[in-house]
Structures are given as structure tokens and as C-alpha cells.
C-alpha positions in Angstrom: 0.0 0.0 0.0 2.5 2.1 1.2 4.7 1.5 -2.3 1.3 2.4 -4.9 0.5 5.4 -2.6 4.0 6.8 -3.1 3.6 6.0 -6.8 0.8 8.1 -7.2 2.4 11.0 -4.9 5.6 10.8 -7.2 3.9 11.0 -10.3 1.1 13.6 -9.1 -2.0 11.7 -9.1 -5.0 13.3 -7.9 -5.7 11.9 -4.3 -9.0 11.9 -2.7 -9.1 13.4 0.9 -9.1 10.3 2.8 -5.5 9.2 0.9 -4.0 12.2 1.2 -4.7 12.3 4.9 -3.5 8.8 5.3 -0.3 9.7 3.1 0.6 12.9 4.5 0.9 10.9 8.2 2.7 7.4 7.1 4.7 9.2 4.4 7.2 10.8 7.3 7.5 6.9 8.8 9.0 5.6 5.9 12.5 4.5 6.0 14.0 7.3 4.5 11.2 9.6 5.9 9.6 11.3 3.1 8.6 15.1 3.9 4.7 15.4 2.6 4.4 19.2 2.5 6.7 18.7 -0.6 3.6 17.6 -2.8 0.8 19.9 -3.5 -1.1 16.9 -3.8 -1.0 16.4 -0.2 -2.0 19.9 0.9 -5.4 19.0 2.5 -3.6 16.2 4.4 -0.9 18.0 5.8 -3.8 20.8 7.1 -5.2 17.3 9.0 -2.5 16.5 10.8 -1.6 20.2 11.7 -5.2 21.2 12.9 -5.2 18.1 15.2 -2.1 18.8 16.7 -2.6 22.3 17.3 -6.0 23.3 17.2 -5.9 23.4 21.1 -3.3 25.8 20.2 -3.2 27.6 17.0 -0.3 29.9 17.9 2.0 26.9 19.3 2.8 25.8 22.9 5.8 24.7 24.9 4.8 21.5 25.3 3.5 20.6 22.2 3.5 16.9 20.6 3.1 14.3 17.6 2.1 11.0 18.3 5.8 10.3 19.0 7.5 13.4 21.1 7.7 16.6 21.9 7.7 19.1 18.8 11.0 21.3 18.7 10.1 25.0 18.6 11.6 25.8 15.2 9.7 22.8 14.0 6.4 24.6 15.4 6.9 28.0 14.4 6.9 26.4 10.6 4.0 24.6 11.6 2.0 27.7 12.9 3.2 30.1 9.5 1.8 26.8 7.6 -1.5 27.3 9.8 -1.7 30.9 9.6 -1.6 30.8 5.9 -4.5 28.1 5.4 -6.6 30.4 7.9 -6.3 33.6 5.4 -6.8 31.2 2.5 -9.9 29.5 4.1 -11.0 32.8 5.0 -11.5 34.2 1.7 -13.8 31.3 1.0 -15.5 31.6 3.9 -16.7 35.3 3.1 -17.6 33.9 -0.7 -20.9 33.6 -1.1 -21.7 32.6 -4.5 -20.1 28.5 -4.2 -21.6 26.0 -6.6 -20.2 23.5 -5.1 -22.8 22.7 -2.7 -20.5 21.1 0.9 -18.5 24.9 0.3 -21.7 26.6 0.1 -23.1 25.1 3.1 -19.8 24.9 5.3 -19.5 28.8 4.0 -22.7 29.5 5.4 -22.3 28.1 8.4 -18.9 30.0 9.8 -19.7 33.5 8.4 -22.7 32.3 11.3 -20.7 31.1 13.7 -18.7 34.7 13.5 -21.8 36.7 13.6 -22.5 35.0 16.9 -19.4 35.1 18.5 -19.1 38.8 17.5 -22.7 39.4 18.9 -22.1 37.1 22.2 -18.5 38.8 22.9 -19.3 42.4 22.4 -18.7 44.7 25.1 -16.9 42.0 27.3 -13.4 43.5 27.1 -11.7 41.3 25.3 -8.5 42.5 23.3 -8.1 42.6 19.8 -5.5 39.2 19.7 -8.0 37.3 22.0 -10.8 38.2 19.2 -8.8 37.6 16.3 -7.4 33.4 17.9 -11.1 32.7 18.2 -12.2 33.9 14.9 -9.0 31.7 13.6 -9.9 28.9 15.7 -13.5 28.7 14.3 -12.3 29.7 10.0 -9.8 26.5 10.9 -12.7 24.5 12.2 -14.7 25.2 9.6 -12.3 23.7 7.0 -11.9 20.6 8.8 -15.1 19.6 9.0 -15.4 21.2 4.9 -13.2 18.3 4.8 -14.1 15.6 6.6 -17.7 15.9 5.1 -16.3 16.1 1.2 -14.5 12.8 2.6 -17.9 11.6 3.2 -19.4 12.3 -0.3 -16.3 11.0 -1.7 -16.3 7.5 0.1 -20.7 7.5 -0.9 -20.3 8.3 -3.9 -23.6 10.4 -3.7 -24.4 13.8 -2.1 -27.5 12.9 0.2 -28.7 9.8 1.8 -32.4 9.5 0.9 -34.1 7.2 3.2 -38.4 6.5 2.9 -39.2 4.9 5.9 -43.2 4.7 6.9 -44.0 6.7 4.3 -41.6 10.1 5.3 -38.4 11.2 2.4 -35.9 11.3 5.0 -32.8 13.5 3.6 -29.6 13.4 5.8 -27.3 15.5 4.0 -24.3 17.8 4.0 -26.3 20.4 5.9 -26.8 18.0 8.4 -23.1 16.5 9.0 -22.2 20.3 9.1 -24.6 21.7 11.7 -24.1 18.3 13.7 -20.5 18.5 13.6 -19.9 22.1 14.3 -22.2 22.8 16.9 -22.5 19.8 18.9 -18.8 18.0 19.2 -15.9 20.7 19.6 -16.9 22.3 22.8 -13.8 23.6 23.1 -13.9 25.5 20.1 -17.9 26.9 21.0 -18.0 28.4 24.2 -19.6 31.5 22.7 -22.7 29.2 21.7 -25.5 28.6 24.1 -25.7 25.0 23.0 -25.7 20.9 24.6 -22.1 20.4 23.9 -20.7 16.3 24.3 -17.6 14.9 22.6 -18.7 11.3 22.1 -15.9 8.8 21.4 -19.2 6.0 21.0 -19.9 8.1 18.1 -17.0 7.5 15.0 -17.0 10.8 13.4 -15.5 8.8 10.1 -18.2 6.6 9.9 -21.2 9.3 11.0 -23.1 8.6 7.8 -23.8 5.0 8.5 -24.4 5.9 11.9 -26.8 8.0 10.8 -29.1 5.7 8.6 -28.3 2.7 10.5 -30.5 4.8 13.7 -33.0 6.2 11.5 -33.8 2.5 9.8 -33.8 0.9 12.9 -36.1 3.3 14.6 -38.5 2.7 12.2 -38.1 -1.5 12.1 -38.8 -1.2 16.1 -40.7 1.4 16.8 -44.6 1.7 14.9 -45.0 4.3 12.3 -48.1 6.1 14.6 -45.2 7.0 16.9 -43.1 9.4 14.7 -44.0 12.1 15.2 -42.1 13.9 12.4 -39.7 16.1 14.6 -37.5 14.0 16.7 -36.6 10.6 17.8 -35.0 10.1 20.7 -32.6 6.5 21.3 -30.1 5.3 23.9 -26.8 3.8 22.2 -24.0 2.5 24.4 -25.9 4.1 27.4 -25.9 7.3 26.1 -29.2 9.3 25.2 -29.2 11.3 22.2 -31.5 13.4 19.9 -32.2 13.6 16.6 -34.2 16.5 15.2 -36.1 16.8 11.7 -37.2 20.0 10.1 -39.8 19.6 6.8 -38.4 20.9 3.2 -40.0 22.2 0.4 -38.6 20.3 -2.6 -39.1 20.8 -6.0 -38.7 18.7 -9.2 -39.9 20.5 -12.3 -43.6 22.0 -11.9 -44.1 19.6 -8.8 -43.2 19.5 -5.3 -43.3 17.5 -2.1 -41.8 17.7 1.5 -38.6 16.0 3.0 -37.6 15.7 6.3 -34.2 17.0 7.0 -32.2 15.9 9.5 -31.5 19.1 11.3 -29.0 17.9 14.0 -27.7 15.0 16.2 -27.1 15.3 20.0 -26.1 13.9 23.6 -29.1 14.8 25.8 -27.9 16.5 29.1 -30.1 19.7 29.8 -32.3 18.5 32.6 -35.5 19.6 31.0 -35.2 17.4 28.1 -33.7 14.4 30.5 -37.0 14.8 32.2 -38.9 14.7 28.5 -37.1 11.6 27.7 -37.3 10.4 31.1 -41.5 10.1 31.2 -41.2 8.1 27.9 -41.4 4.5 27.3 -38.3 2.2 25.9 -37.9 -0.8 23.5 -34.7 -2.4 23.0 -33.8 -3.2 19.3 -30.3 -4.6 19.9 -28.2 -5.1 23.2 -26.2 -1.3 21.9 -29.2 0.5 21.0 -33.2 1.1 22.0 -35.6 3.9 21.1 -37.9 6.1 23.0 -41.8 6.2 21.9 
């Protein structure tokens, strides 16, 4: 594997995301290590492995580390230029708002309102300009991870949308929904300035979050009886946890006709005590020894 994947580096193949994340970390473990920032080919997987080793961080840090050691300090200050330009770069798209293509267009959409917020919740708080600035970086940089982890999806699917008809509801889980889910409900670090139910699930594998997704929607529906959906929300335990998943009707159209979807809006750990207490006074059925749903 190793060999063919260095083939196609050498001779400038186009990579998708997924192989160019997975080159740009076993490429400096070969024997001689092979620097990957010297390929453009590689440039969205060297942004990987710099935004999760720094993105606690963006401006560096004294004890900073690989997965092996310690980074040296010269070593990081290259790594945080290499960072500081893929912010200015990701920030021009960011503030674009004509994309065709349509993951951009929704990621786009998403961060410009992510900054209106922060800029509306942090006004008149006192904090200084460089405090202002590292959290508007921190959530551009964001932004473009999960631009890319979600074109990673598509990529892998081969399709744009997952189109499920269960009980006679068009249920569309799509890039709007792996967006909203994964930027406002799994880096609470990155969100303080949202009001929102923040968990970081490691029961939940972000890289496989579209099967996740259908394999809880088509399950609800093969245990649970149609008269119960209620068209918003179903609510499931997996792995002990209790978690949400919300729906919002969409106006399709298809020529001269249209029809409604269901959207899935977002996925969440539920913790605020008032919906506990929701999900509390309803009643349970198992559908595997992992997983059960609330009707």
C-alpha cells in the first residue's frame, strides 16, 4: 500500500481526501522519511494533521507533541506560518458567497454564522483585539476541517445525500446535516460562545457518522410503529448514552411539482435537565443489546 500510494504522490495523481490524509501521516515513517508538504497533492492532508495537533493551540505551545514526542520550537513556528496561511486562505472562501459546489456553500454559510455570533455574544466584554482575532481563527480553521471531513464523506458515498423512505416520510440526511451536527454539537472547546448541549462522544465514530446516521433512523422505524413518529424527533439510547435527533420539513421541488422532505437538522447527547426529564416520562424498546428507542 504504502509503495502504490508513493507511486501516485511521485507522479502527481489526484488523491482523494481520505489518501491524502493517510499519506501525509505514514509518508514521514517511511524509511527514509519522506517530507509530505513537498507535494501539493498532499495539501489538504498535511492541514489534517496540523489542525489536530494544534488546534488546542493555534499559535504553538511549549509542550507541544506528535504522536511520538515533543515538537521542537523551530519545528512549530513552521508549523504555525503553515496554519496561519490556510486560515487567510480558508477565510476568503469563507466570506464567498456565490459556491456552486454545494458542501462549500453550506460549510460557508455556516462559519460566516458562527462569526456573527461570536461577535454578537463577545461584544462589550473587554476582550482585546489578539483574544478576538485566535477565536475567529480557531472557528475559520474548524470550519475547514469539517469542509473536509464531510467532502470525505461524499467522496467515500459516492452520492451527495442519503435519501431514506421509511413509513411513508423522504428522510434527507445530508451535507447540511453532518455540518450543523459536527460544528455545533462535538468541539466544545472551540464553541464556548454558543449557548448550545455540547458532548464529545468517542461511542460516536466521526468517520463513519453517515452510517451511523441511517443505521438509527432504519432501525427506529423497524422497532418502533409508524403512529409514533412524530415527524420532529426521535430520541434512542446507544452505548448508554441518550441522544437526539431532530427533523425539520423541506420544500422540494422537481420541475412543476413539489413535495416535502424531512431534513435531519441535528444529532445530540441529551444532558439539559429539561429534556432528560422529556425523555425520562417516555417508554423504551430495546432493538439490539447497543441501542433502544424512546416512543
Amino acid at each position: 500500500m504504502l509503495g502504490e500510494l508513493l507511486d501516485m504522490v511521485s507522479n502527481g495523481d489526484k488523491l482523494t481526501i481520505a489518501e491524502s490524509c493517510y499519506a501525509a501521516v505514514i509518508l514521514p515513517l517511511s524509511v527514509p522519511p519522506i517530507d509530505p508538504r513537498l507535494f501539493p497533492e498532499l495539501e489538504n492532508g498535511v492541514f489534517d494533521v496540523l489542525y489536530h495537533t494544534y488546534y488546542s493551540y493555534l499559535n504553538g505551545h511549549p509542550k507541544a507533541r506528535n504522536a511520538f514526542e515533543l515538537i521542537p520550537a523551530e519545528k512549530q513556528r513552521e508549523d504555525v506560518i503553515l496554519l496561519e496561511r490556510h486560515y487567510q486562505m480558508w477565510k476568503v472562501e469563507i466570506e464567498n458567497e456565490r459556491h456552486s459546489e454545494e458542501v462549500k456553500k453550506h460549510v460557508a454559510a455556516e462559519t460566516r454564522q458562527q462569526l456573527r455570533e461570536h461577535k454578537k455574544l463577545t461584544a462589550n466584554r473587554g476582550l482585546g483585539s489578539n483574544k478576538l482575532e485566535y477565536d475567529r481563527k480557531s472557528i475559520v480553521l474548524q470550519s475547514k476541517m469539517i469542509y473536509l471531513k464531510v467532502a470525505e464523506f461524499y467522496q467515500e458515498l459516492g452520492i451527495l445525500k442519503q435519501d431514506l423512505t421509511r413509513c411513508g416520510n423522504e428522510i434527507w440526511v445530508d451535507s447540511y446535516s453532518y455540518i450543523h451536527i459536527l460544528f455545533r454539537h462535538y468541539f466544545p472547546s472551540l464553541n464556548t460562545h454558543l449557548q448550545k448541549d455540547y458532548h464529545f462522544d468517542q461511542s460516536i465514530n466521526f468517520d463513519n457518522l453517515p452510517s451511523y446516521m441511517r443505521q438509527f433512523i432504519s432501525r427506529y422505524f423497524t422497532t418502533i410503529d409508524c403512529q409514533c413518529f412524530n415527524r420532529k424527533s426521535i430520541y434512542l439510547r446507544y452505548r448508554g448514552t441518550v441522544y437526539a435527533m431532530y427533523f425539520e420539513p423541506k420544500q422540494v421541488f422537481t420541475g412543476r411539482s413539489k413535495r416535502t422532505v424531512l431534513r435531519l437538522e441535528t444529532f445530540f447527547h441529551v444532558s439539559v435537565a429539561s429534556l432528560v426529564n422529556h425523555v425520562n416520562q417516555m417508554s423504551e424498546k430495546q432493538a439490539s443489546s447497543e441501542l433502544s428507542f424512546f416512543y
